[in-house]
C-alpha positions in Angstrom: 0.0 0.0 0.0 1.4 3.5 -0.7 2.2 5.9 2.0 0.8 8.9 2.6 3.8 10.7 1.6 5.0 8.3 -1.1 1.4 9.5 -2.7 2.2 12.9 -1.9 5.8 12.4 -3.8 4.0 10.8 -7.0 1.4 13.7 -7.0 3.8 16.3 -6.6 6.2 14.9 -9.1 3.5 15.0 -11.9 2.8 18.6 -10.6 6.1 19.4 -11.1 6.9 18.0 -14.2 4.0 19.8 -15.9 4.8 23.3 -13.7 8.8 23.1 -15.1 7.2 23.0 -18.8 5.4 26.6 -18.4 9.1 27.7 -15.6 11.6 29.8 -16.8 10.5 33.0 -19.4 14.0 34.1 -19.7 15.7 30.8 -20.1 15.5 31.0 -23.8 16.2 34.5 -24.8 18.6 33.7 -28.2 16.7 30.2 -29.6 13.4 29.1 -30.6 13.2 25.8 -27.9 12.0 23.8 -31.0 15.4 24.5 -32.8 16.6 22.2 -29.6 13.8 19.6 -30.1 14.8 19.7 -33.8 18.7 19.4 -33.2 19.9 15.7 -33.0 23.6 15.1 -31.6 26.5 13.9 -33.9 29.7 12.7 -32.8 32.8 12.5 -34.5 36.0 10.3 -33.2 33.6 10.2 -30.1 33.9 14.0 -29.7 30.1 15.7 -29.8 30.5 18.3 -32.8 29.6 21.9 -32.1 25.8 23.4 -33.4 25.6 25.0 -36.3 25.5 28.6 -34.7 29.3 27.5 -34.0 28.7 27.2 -30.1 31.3 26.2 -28.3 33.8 27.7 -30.0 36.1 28.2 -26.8 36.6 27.1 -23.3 33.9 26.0 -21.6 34.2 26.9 -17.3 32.6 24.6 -14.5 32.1 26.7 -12.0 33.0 25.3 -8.4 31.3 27.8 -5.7 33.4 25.7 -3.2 36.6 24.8 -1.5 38.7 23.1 -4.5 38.6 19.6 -2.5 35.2 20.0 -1.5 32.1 17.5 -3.0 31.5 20.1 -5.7 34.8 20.6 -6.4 36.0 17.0 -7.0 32.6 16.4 -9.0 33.6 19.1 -11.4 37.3 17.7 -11.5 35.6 14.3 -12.2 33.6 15.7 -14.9 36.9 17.7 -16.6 38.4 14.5 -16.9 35.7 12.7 -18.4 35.2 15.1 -21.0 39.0 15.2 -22.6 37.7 13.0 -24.8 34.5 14.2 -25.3 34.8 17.7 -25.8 35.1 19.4 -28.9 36.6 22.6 -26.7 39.0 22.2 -23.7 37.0 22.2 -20.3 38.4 24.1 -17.6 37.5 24.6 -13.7 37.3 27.7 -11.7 37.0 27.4 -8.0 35.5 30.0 -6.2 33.8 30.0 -3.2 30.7 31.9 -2.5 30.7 32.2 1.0 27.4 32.6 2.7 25.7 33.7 -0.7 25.8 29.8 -1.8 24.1 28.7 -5.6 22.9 32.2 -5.7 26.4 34.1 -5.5 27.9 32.2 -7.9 24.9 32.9 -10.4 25.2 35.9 -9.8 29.0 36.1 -11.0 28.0 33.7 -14.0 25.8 36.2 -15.1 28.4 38.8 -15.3 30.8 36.8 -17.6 31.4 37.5 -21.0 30.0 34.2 -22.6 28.5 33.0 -19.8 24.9 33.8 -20.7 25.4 31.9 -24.2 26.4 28.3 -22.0 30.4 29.0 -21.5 30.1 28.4 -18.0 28.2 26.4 -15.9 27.7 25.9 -12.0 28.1 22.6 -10.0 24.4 22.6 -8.0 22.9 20.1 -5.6 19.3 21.0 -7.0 17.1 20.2 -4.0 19.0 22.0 -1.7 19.3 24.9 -3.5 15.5 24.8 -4.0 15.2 24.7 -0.6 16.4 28.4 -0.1 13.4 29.4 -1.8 11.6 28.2 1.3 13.9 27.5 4.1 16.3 31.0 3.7 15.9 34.3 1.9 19.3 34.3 0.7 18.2 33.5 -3.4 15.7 35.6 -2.7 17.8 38.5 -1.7 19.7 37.6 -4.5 16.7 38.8 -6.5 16.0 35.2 -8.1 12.9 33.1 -8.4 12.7 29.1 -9.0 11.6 30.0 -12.5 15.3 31.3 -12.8 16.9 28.1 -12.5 18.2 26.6 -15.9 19.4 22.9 -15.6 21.1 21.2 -18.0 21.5 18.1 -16.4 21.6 15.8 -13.0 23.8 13.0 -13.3 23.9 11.5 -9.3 22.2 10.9 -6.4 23.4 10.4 -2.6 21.8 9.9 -0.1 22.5 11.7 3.3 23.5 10.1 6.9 23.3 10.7 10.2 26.4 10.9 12.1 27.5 10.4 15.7 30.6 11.3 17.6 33.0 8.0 17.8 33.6 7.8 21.5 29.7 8.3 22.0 28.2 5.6 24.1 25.4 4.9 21.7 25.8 2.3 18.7 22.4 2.5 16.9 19.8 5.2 16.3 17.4 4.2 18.4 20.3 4.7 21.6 20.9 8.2 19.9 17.0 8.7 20.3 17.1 7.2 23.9 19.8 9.1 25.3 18.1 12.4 23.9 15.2 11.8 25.4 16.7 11.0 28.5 18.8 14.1 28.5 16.1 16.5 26.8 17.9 19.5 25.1 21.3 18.4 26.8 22.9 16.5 23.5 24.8 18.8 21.2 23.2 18.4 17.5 25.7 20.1 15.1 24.2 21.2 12.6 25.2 22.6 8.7 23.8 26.0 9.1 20.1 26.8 10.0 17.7 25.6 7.3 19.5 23.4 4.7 18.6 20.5 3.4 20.6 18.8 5.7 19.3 20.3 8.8 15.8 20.0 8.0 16.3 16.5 7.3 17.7 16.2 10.6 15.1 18.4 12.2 12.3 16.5 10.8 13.8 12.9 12.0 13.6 14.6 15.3 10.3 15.9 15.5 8.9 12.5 13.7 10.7 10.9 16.6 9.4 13.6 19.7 12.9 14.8 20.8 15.1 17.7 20.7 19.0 19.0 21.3 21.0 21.5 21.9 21.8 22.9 18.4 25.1 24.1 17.4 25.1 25.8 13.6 27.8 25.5 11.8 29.1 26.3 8.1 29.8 23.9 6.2 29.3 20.2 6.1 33.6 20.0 6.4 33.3 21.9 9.7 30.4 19.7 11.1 32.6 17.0 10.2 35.7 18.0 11.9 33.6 19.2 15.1 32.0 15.7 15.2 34.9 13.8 15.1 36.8 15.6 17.7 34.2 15.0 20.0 33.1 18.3 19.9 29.6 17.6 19.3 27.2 14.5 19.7 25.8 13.9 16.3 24.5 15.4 12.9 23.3 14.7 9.3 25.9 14.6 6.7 27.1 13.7 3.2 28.4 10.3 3.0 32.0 11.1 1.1 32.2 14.0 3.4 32.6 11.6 6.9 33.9 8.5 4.7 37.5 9.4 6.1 36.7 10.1 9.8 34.4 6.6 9.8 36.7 4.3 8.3 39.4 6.0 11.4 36.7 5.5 14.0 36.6 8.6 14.6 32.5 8.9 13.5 29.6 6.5 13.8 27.2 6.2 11.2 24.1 4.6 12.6 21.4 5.9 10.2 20.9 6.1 6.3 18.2 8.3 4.5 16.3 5.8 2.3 15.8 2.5 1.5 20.0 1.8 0.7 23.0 2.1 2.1 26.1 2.2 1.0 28.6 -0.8 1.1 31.1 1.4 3.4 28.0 1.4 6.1 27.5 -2.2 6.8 25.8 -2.0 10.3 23.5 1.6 9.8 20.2 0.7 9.4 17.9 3.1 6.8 15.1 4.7 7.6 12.4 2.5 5.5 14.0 -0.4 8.1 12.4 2.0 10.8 9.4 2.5 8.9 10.1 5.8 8.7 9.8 7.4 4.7 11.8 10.2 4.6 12.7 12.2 0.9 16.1 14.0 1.8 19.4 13.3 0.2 21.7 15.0 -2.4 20.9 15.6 -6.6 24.0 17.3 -8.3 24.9 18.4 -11.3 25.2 21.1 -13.6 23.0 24.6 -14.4 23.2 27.5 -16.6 22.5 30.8 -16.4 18.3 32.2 -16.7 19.7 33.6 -20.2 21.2 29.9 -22.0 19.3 29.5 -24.8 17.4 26.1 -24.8 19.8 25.0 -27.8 22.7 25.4 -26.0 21.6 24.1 -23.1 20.4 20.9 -24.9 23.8 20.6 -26.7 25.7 21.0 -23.4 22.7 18.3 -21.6 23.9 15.7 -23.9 27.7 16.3 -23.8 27.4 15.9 -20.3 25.0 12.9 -21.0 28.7 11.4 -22.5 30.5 12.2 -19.8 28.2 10.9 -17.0 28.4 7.4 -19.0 31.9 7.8 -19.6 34.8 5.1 -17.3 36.0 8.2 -15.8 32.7 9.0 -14.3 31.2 5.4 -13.4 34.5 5.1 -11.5 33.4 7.9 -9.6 30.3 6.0 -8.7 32.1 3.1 -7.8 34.3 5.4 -5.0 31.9 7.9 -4.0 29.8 6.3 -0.3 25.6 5.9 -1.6 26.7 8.0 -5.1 23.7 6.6 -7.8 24.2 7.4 -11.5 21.1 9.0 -12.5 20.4 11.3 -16.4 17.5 14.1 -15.8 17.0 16.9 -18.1 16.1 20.2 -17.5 12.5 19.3 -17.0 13.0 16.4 -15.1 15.5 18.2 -12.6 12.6 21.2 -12.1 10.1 18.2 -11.8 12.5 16.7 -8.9 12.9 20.5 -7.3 9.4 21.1 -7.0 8.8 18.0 -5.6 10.9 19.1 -2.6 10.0 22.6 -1.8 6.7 20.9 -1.8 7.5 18.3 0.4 9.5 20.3 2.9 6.8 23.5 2.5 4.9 21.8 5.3 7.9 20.5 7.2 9.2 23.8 7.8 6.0 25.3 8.6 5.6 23.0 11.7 9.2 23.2 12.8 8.9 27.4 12.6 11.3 27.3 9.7 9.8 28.3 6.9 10.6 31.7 5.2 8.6 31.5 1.8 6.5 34.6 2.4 
């Protein structure tokens, strides 16, 4: 039988899907979007040839709005690589981080390179979260962008998120974390990756499904959180799986808790959340966007070099190393269909937990 929410999900989705078909007025300012339905792909000596406007005729930039050696920033290394072949132009990365302005920052400086407009660069974006700030923060709003202004060209993983506890904690499973907090209430120290990402809302809502609370500490960045955990700093949080791989396999961080219905390999002993009969939608879509003013052509000649490259050994390998990474290919659509879906998911979420800042 379907679950409330899993019946919420599928309605939503559809929602979505048709909403992201009427989304984005300035997304194609310099092409008819039939000239992209019309266009078909050719490679040549497996390189995917350029359109016959001439785009790309020069460097094409992933944008990294991160640390260099952060998630973002190995993903875009990743996809470098697995476009030497592919790419008719070199590919090149530019790290720079955005600081507390996040997806919207960086768009911003897109948007102000020469090129960048016509599809020369593209940002690294985890999709749901980002949506999230539309709802959860006012920062993209501040920004001066709407949902409507986000242009994917493609999503090419999934991973799911975790939560973490300290190493030398007394608890082994999530049910002690649960019992300890509730035998302590508001004593355990929840670390948390700022106020109001998708990772702390995930972790706020597991709490308030379960009827306990912490002591919350907020934090940057998921890298910080990690650190603080592992040094016994705090008692537990929700994470990125590659992000606490390291501290885990040095015992330095328990992991007693995947979101979902898998786990990765490198967990053996977590348990998910479908094994607690709990259905929870949170976890991690990344990939690549454009800026409001890519033309649909563009965009659909950059979705299906990057199509290449997901498939590519360079990139599967990737799969194979990152903790919970699953290979997935959406489209523009299909990555507004998923974004919608969580905004309208979490919408109600945030509400009850006095989070929500969408008015």
């Amino acid at each position: 039988m379907m679950t409330r929410r899993r019946a919420l999900v599928a309605a939503v989705a559809a929602l979505g899907l048709l909403s992201a078909c009427g989304v984005g007025s300035r997304q194609a300012a310099s092409t008819d979007p039939s000239q992209a339905a019309d266009w078909k792909p050719v490679f040549t000596d497996g390189k995917l040839q350029p359109l016959p406007d001439g785009f790309p005729n020069k460097p094409i930039t992933l944008l990294n709005g991160d640390e260099a050696g952060s998630s973002d920033g190995i993903y875009a290394r990743t996809m470098q690589k697995a476009l030497e072949s592919l790419s008719p132009v070199n590919v090149e990365v530019l790290d720079k981080p955005a600081g507390s302005g996040g997806n919207w920052a960086s768009l911003k400086y897109m948007q102000s390179r020469p090129d960048a407009t016509e599809g020369y660069m593209l940002q690294v974006m985890a999709y749901t979260g980002a949506g999230l700030d539309f709802v959860a923060d006012t920062v993209a709003k501040d920004y001066g962008y709407a949902v409507d202004d986000m242009n994917p060209v493609i999503a090419t993983e999934r991973v799911p998120f975790v939560v973490v506890m300290r190493g030398n904690a007394p608890w082994n499973t999530y049910q002690d974390l649960v019992d300890a907090a509730k035998a302590n209430p508001g004593k355990l120290k929840y670390v948390s990756v700022s106020t109001g990402s998708q990772l702390d809302i995930g972790m706020m809502s597991l709490m308030a499904a379960g009827g306990w609370t912490a002591q919350k500490i907020p934090l940057k960045d998921n890298v910080q959180v990690a650190t603080t955990i592992a040094a016994g700093q705090g008692d537990f949080s929700m994470e990125l799986p590659d992000v606490v791989a390291g501290q885990f396999q040095a015992g330095k961080i328990k992991v007693p808790l995947v979101v979902g219905d898998k786990k990765p390999a490198l967990f053996t002993n977590a348990q998910t959340t479908k094994d607690l009969g709990l259905d929870e939608p949170w976890g991690s879509l990344r990939g690549l966007m454009a800026t409001p003013e890519t033309s649909a052509l563009h965009r659909q000649w950059l979705f299906e070099l990057f199509k290449a490259a997901q498939a590519s050994p360079a990139y599967q390998q990737r799969l194979q190393t990152v903790p919970g990474a699953t290979g997935v290919v959406y489209d523009h659509d299909e990555v507004l269909g998923n974004v919608h879906n969580a905004i309208q998911i979490a919408t109600p979420i945030l509400k009850k937990l006095n989070l929500y800042k969408g008015e």
